[in-house]
VEXMARVO-975500 format. One line per field, with one value per residue (C-alpha): residue number from 1; residue in three letters; x, y, z. Coordinates in steps of 0.05 Angstrom, whole numbers, padded with zeros to 5 digits. Layout:
BEGIN
num	c(NUM / ...)
residu	c(ALA / ...)
c1	c(X / ...)
c2	c(Y / ...)
c3	c(Z / ...)
end
This chain:
BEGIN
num	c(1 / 2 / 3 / 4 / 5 / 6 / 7 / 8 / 9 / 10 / 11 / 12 / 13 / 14 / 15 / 16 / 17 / 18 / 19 / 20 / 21 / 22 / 23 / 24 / 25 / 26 / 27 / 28 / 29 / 30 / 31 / 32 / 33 / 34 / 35 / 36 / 37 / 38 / 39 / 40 / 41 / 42 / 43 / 44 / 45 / 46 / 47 / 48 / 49 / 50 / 51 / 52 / 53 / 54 / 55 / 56 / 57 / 58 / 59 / 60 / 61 / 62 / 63 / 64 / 65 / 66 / 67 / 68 / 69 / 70 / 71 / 72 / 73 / 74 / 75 / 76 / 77 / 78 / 79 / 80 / 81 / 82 / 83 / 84 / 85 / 86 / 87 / 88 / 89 / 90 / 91 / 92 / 93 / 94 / 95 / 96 / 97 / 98 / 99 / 100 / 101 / 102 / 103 / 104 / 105 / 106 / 107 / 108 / 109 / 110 / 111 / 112 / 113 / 114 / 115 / 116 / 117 / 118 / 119 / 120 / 121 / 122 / 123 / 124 / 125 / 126 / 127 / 128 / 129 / 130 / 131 / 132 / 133 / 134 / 135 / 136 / 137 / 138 / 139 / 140 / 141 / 142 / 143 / 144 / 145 / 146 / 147 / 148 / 149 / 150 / 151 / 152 / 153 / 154 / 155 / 156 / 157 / 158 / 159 / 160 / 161 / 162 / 163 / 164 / 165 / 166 / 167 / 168 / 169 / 170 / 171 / 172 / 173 / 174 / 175 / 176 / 177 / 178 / 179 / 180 / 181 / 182 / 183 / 184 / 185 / 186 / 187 / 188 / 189 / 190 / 191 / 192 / 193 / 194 / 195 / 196 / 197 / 198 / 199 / 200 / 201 / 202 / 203 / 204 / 205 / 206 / 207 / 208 / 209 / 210 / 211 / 212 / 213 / 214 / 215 / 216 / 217 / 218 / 219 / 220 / 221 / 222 / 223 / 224 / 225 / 226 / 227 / 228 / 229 / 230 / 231 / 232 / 233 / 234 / 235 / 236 / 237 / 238 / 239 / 240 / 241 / 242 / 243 / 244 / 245 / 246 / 247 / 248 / 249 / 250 / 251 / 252 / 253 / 254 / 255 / 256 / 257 / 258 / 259 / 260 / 261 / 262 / 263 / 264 / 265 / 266 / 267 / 268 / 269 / 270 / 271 / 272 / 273 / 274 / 275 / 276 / 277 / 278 / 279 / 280 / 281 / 282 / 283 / 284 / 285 / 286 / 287 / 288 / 289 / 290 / 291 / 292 / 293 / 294 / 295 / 296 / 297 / 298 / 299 / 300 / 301 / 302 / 303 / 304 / 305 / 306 / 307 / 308 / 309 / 310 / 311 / 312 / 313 / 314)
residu	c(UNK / UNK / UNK / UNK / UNK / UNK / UNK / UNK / UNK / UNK / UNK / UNK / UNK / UNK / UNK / UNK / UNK / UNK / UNK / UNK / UNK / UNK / UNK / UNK / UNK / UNK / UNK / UNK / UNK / UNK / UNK / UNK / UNK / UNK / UNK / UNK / UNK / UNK / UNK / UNK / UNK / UNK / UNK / UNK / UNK / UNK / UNK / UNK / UNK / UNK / UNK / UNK / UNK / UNK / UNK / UNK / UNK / UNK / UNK / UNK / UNK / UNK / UNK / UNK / UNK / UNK / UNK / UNK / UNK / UNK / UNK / UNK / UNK / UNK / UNK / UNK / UNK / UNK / UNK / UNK / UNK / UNK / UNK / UNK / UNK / UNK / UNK / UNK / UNK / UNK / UNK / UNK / UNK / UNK / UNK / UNK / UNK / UNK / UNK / UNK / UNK / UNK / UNK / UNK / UNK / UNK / UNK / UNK / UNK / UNK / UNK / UNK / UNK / UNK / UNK / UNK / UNK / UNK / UNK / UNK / UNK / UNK / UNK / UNK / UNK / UNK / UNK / UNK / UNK / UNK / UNK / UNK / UNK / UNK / UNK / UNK / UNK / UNK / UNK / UNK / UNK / UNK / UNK / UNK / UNK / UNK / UNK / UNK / UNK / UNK / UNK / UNK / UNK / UNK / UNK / UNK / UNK / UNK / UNK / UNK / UNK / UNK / UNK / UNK / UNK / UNK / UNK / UNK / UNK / UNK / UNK / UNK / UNK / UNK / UNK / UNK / UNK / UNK / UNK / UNK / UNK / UNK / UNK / UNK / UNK / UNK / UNK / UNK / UNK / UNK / UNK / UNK / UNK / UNK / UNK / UNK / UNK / UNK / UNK / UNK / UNK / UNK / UNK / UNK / UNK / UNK / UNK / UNK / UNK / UNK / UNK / UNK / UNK / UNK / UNK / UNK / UNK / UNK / UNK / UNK / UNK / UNK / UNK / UNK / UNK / UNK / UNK / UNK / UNK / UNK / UNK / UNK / UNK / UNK / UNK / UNK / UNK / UNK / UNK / UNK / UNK / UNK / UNK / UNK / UNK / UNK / UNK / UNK / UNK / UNK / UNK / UNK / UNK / UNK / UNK / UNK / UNK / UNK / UNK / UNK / UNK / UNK / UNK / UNK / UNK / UNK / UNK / UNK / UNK / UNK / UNK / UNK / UNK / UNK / UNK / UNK / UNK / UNK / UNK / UNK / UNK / UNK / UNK / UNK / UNK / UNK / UNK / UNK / UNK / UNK / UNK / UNK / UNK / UNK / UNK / UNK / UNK / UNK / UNK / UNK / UNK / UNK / UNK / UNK / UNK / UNK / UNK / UNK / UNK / UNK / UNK / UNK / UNK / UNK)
c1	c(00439 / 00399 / 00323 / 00282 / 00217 / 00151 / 00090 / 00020 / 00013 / 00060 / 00043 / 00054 / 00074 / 00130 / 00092 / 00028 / -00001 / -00036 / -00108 / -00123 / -00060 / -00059 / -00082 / -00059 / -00094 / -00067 / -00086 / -00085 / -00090 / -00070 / -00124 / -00183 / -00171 / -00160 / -00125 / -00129 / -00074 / -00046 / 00010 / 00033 / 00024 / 00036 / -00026 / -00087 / -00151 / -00191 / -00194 / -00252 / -00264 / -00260 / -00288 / -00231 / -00170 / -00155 / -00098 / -00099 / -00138 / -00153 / -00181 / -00244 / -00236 / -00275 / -00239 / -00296 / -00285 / -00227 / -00248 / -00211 / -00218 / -00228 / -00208 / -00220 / -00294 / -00314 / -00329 / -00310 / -00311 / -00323 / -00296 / -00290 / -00220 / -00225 / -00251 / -00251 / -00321 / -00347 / -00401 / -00417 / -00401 / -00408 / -00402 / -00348 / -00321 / -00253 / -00218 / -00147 / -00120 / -00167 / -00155 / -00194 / -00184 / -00152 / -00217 / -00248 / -00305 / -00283 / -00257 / -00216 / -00217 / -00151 / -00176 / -00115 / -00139 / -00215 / -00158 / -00203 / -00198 / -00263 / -00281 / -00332 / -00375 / -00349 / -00409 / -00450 / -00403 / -00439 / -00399 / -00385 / -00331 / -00303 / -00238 / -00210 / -00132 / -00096 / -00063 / -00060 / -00070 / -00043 / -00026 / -00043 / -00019 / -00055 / -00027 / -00041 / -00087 / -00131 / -00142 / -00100 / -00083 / -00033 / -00036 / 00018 / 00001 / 00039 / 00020 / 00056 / 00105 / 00067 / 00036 / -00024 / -00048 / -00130 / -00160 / -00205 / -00241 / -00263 / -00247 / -00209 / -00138 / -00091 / -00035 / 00002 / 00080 / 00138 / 00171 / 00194 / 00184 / 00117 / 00114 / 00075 / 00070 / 00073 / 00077 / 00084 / 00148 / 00157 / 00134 / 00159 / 00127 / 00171 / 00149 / 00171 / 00193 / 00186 / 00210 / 00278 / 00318 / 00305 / 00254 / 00235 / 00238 / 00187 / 00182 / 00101 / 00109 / 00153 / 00130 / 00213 / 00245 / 00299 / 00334 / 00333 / 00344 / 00366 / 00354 / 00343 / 00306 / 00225 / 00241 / 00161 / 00132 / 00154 / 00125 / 00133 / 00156 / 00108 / 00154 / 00172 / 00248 / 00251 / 00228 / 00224 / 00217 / 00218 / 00253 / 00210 / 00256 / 00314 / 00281 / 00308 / 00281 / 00313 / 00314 / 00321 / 00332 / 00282 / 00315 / 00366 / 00335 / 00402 / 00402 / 00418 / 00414 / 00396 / 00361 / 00367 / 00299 / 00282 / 00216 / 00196 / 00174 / 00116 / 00070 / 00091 / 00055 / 00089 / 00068 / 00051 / 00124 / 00150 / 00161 / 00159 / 00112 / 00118 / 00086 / 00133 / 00096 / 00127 / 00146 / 00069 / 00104 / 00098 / 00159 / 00164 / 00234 / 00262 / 00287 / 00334 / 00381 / 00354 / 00334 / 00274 / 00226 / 00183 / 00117 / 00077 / 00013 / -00029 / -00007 / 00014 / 00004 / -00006 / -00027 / -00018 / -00049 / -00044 / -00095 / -00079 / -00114 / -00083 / -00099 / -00175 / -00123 / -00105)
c2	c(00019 / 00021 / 00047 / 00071 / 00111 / 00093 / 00138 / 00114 / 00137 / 00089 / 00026 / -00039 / -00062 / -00108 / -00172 / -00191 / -00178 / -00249 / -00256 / -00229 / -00195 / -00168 / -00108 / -00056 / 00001 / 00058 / 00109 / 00184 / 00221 / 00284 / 00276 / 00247 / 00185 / 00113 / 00091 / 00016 / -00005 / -00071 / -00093 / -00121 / -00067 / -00006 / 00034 / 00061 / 00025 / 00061 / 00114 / 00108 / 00180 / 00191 / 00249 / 00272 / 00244 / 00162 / 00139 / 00058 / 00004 / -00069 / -00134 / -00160 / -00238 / -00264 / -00246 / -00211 / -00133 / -00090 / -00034 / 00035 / 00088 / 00170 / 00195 / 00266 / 00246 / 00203 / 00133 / 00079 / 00049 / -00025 / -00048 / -00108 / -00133 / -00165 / -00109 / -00046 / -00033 / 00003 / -00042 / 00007 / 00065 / 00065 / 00129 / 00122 / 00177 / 00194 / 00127 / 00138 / 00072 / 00010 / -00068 / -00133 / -00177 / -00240 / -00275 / -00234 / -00207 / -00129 / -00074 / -00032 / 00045 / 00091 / 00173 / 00211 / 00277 / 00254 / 00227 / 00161 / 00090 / 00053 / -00017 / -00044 / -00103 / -00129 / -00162 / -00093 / -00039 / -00027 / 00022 / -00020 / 00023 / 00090 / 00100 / 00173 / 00164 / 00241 / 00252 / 00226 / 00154 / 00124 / 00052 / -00015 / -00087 / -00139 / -00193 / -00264 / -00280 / -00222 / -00198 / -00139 / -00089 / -00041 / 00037 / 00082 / 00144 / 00206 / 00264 / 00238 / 00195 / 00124 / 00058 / 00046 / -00023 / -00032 / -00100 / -00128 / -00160 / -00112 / -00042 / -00014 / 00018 / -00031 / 00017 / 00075 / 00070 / 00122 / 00091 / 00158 / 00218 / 00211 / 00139 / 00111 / 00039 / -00026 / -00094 / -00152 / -00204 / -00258 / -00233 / -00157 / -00099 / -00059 / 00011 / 00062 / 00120 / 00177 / 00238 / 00195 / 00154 / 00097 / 00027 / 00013 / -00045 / -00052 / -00116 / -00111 / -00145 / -00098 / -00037 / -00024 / -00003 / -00064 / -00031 / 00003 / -00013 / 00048 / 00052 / 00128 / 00193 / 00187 / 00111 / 00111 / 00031 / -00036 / -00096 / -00169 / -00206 / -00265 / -00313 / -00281 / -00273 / -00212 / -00158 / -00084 / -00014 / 00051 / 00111 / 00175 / 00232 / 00201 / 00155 / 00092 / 00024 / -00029 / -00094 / -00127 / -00198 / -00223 / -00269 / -00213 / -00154 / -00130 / -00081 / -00130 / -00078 / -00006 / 00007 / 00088 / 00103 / 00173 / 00201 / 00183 / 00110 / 00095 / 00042 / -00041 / -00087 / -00158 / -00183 / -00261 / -00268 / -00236 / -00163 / -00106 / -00043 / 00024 / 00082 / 00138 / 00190 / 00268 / 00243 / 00223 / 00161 / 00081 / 00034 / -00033 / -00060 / -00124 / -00154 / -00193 / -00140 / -00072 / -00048 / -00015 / 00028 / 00082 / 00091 / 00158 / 00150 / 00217 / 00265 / 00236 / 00168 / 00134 / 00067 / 00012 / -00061 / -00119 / -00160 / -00231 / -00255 / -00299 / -00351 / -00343 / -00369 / -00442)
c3	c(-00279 / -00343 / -00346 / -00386 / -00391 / -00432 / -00442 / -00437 / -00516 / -00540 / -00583 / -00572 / -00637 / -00627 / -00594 / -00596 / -00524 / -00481 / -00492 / -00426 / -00398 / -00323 / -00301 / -00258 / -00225 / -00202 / -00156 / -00169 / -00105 / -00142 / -00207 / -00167 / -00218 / -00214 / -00281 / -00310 / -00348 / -00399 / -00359 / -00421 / -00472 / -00416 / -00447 / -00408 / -00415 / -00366 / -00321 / -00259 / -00234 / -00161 / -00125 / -00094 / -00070 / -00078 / -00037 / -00019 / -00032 / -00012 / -00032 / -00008 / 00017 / -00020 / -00088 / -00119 / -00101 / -00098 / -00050 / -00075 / -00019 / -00034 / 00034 / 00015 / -00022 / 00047 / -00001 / -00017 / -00095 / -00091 / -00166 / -00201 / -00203 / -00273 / -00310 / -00270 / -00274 / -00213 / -00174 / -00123 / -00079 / -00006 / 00028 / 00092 / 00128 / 00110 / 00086 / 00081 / 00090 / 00095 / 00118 / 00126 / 00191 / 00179 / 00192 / 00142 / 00187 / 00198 / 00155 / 00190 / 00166 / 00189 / 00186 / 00183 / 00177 / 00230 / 00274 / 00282 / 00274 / 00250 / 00253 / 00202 / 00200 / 00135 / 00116 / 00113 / 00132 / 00197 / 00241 / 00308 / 00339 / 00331 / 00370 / 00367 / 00361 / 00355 / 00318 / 00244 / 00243 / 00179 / 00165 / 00200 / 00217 / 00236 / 00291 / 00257 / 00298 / 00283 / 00360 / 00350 / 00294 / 00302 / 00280 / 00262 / 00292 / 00244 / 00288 / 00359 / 00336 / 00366 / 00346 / 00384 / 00391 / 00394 / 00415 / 00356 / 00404 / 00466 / 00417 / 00460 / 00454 / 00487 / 00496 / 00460 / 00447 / 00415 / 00352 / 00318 / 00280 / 00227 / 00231 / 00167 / 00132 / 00173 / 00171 / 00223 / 00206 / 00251 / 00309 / 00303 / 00284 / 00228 / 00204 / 00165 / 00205 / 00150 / 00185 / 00187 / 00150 / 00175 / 00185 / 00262 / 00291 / 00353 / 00397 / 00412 / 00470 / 00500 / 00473 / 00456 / 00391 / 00387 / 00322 / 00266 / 00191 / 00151 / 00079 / 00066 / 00080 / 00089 / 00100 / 00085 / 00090 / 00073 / 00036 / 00041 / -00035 / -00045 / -00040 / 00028 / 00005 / 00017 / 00040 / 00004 / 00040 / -00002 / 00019 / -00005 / 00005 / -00011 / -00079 / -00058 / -00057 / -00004 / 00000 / 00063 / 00091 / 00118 / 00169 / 00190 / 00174 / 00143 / 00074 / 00020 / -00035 / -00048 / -00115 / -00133 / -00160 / -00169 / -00166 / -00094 / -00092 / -00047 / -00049 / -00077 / -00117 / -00151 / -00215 / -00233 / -00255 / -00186 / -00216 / -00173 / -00187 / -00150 / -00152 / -00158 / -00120 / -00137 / -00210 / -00233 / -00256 / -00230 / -00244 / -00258 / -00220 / -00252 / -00175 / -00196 / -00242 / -00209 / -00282 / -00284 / -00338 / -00316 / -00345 / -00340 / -00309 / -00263 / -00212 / -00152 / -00150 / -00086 / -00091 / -00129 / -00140 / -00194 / -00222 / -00248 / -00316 / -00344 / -00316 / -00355 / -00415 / -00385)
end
């Protein structure tokens, strides 16, 4: 498979870039740094310092903030999308990984080293629950409907399910060895069961692991394409991207990728982006040939999110 690498110093001389090309952000857990880059020319335009340690971020609803967590600096960074200037910072104890409800109406706030969940009014990030969940909560899934979101729990091996609407934790259920990202597909839950090699796949009614999808070593989380062709999982141990049918939940293809791919992002033109987490590198995966460049960004970059612009040209 061909590939290639590109440093952040290099000019783009060959074309001349869109008026107002995409941007992508990156997140530095390892340099405290959120980097802003052309998607088009590859070079750095900005770099928002972070107090400590950045790790995943989210959308508001509304379009008009991207909300950058710094688990280790207790805030959140509430940027604007288009140009990456900061608006505001909030301070929130211990963000690791952050979510809206489907309605729009709570934030959801997973602690993984406070083993706590939080739930946020949205609206003014008032605290409205606090539910302590040992050991190591790390990802979430919301149910469609918004009354439940699910939370991979790395410490005991469990997804524990907490109503959205009483706050309490429904129930507590074994899916395997460091459990991490998660996503709901058609009525499943599927995770990423990193202290294996493989993807779970739990029935929430039944609380039972039905199967298992392996794709590699520190099978870490899984994303759904836009399209909702496919689906993609990375494999952090074993530097592998998958990607899996989504109506069978078989391994289509494996896509060797070193540098230990974590989080996804997709492009306008249906591109792939990873971060490539031990290798302080991201990639951008061409999905229909499995070619991919790698472009050199900070230390340990986590995640990983894509702007549109330009549609500011039409």
């Amino acid at each position: 498979m061909r590939r290639r690498a590109l440093l952040l110093s290099t000019p783009a001389l060959l074309l001349a870039p869109p008026a107002a090309a995409d941007l992508i952000y990156v997140l530095n857990s390892g340099d405290s740094s959120i980097l802003v880059l052309d998607a088009f020319t590859r070079t750095e335009l900005r770099r928002i310092p972070a107090l400590r340690e950045v790790h995943h971020l989210v959308m508001s609803p509304d379009g008009r903030d991207l909300l950058i967590a710094d688990s280790g600096g207790n805030e959140i960074l509430f940027v604007d999308p288009m140009t990456g200037d900061v608006r505001r910072r909030e301070r929130i104890s211990n963000p690791y990984h952050l979510d809206f409800s489907p309605d729009g109406r709570h934030l959801v706030v997973c602690s993984l080293r406070r083993n706590q969940v939080d739930i946020y009014e949205a609206s003014n990030l008032t605290l409205l629950a606090r539910l302590r969940m040992p050991d190591k909560p790390s990802h979430m899934a919301f149910r469609p409907d918004g009354k439940v979101v699910y939370v991979t729990i790395q410490g005991s091996g469990t997804i524990g399910a907490v109503s959205m609407e009483t706050r309490d934790v429904l129930w507590e259920a074994p899916v395997g060895r460091e459990p991490a990202g998660i996503v709901w597909h058609r009525g499943k839950l599927i995770v990423g069961v990193m202290g294996s090699d493989h993807f779970a796949v739990m029935n929430p009614e039944t609380k039972e692991v039905e199967r298992q999808i392996p794709i590699g070593r520190g099978a870490h989380t899984i994303f759904v394409q836009p399209d909702g062709k496919a689906l993609w999982g990375t494999s952090r141990v074993q530097s592998r991207l998958a990607e899996i049918d989504p109506s069978t939940l078989e391994v289509r293809r494996i896509i060797e990728l070193p540098g230990g791919p974590d989080c996804i992002a997709f492009d306008p033109d249906g591109q792939l982006w990873a971060t490539l987490r031990w290798a302080g590198r991201i990639a951008r995966v061409d999905t229909r040939t499995g070619e991919f460049e790698t472009i050199r960004v900070g230390r340990s970059p986590h995640g990983i999110f894509i702007q549109p612009r330009r549609a500011e040209q039409s």
